[in-house]
N, C-alpha and C positions, 0 to 999 in steps of 0.2 A: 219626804223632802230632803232627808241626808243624804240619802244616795242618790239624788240627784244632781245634789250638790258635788259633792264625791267626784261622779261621772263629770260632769262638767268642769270640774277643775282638772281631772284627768286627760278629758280631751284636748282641753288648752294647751296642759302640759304637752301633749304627745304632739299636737299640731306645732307648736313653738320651739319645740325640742327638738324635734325632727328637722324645722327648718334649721335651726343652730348645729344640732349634729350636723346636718349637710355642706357646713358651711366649713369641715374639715378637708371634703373633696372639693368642692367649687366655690371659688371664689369670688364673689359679688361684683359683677361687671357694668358695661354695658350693651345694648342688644347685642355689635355682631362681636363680643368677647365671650357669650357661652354658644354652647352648641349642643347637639346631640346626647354625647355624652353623658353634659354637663343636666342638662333635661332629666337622661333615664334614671341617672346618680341621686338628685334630688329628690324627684318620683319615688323612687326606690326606697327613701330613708328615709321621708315622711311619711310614704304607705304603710311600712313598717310598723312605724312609730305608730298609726293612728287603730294599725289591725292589733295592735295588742292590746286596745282601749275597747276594744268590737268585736274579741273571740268566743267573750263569753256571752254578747247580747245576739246576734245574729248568726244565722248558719251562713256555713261557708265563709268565715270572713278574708279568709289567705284571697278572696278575688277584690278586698276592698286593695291590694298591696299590688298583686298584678295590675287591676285598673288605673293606678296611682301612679304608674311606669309608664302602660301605656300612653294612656292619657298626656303627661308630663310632654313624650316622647312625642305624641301627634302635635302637641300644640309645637314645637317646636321644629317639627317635619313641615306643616303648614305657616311658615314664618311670626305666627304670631309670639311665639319663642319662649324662653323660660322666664316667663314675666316676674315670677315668685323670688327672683334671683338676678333681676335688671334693677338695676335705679337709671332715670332716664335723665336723659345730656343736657336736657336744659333745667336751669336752676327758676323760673316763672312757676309761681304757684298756684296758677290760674291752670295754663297748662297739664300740670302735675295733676290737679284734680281732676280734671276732663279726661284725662287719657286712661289717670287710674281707671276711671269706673268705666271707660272705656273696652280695656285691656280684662277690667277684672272681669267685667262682665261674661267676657268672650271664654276666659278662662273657669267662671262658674257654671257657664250651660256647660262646655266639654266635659268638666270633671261630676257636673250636677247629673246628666244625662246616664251617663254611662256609670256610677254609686247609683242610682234609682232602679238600673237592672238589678241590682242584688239587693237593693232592698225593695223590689217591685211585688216578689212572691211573699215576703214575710213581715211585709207591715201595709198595714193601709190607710191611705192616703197619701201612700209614699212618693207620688207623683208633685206634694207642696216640697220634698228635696230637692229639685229641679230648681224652681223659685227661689227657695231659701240658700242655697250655693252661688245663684246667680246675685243674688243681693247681699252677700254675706261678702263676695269676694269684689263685686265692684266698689262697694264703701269701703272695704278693709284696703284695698290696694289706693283707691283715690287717695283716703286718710293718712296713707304708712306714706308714701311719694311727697304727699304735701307735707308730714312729718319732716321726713328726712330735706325734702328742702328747705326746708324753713332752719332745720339743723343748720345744716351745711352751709347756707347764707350769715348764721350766726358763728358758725366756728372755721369756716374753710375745710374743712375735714372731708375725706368720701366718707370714712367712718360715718359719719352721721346719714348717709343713704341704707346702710346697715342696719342702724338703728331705725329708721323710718320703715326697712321690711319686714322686720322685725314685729311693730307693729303693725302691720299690714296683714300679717300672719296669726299674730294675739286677734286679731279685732276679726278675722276668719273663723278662725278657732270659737274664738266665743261665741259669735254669731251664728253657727254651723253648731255647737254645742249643744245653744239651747234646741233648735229643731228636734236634734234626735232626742233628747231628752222628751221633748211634746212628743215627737210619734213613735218610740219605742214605750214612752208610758199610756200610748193610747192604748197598746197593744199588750200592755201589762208583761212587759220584758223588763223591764228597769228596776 
């Protein structure tokens, strides 16, 4: 139970740290203020971040870091863009919600899809990551968005759209935490 603990605090950490780290290189926009770049950068330094939570549970995990570029990169090749790193232009929290789990969603099958190839051969059941990414990232991003609006409506601040991905990213993080925690302790890796 402590090292599970442990793990999942770690993963938090690395998911939410990495987004914060990232946030030396890119600057929290709106859609058409990131790009490409701004995409592989993030990817980059949250894959990072989350492959050194997963070198020691999984083989091969330097593909959880490549994936994590990729992926970043495709969403934003295919316009749906660097959602993890947009706060969106209208300040309606009605909106904010609907598009969050919208946007997350779209962003957890890509990122869900293409992590369950590496953990396809060495965990099983690994196919409920697919699931558990797509609903980890559409509530986390709905919640961080409504967050930060709700911020922002009380302070005038963008900061506070910051703060809202921020959460967006903890509530990923945790959400995605507990998973592997379930299916790397099914497989008695943990």
């Amino acid at each position: 139970m402590k090292t599970s603990c442990v793990f999942w605090l770690q993963w938090i950490l690395a998911t939410l740290g990495g987004f914060f780290l990232s946030l030396l290189l890119i600057e929290v926009g709106e859609k058409p203020d990131l790009g490409i770049v701004e995409a592989l950068s993030g990817g980059a330094i949250v894959g990072l971040t989350q492959t050194l939570v997963l070198y020691r549970r999984i083989d091969k995990a330097w593909l959880w870091l490549l994936t994590s570029i990729i992926i970043w990169g495709l969403l934003e090749t295919v316009k749906i863009g660097a959602v993890g790193w947009i706060a969106p232009r209208t300040l309606q929290i009605d909106l904010r919600l609907i598009y969050g789990a919208i946007h997350g969603a779209k962003v957890g099958i890509c990122l869900g899809i293409a992590q369950w190839l590496i953990l396809a051969k060495q965990i099983s059941l690994s196919w409920l990551w697919i699931l558990a990414s797509v609903v980890s990232w559409a509530v986390g991003l709905s919640l961080g968005w409504a967050y930060g609006g709700v911020l922002r409506l009380a302070t005038n601040l963008f900061l506070a759209d910051v703060v809202g991905l921020g959460v967006a990213w903890a509530i990923a993080g945790g959400l995605t935490g507990f998973t592997l925690i379930w299916l790397l302790g099914k497989d008695a890796m943990i």
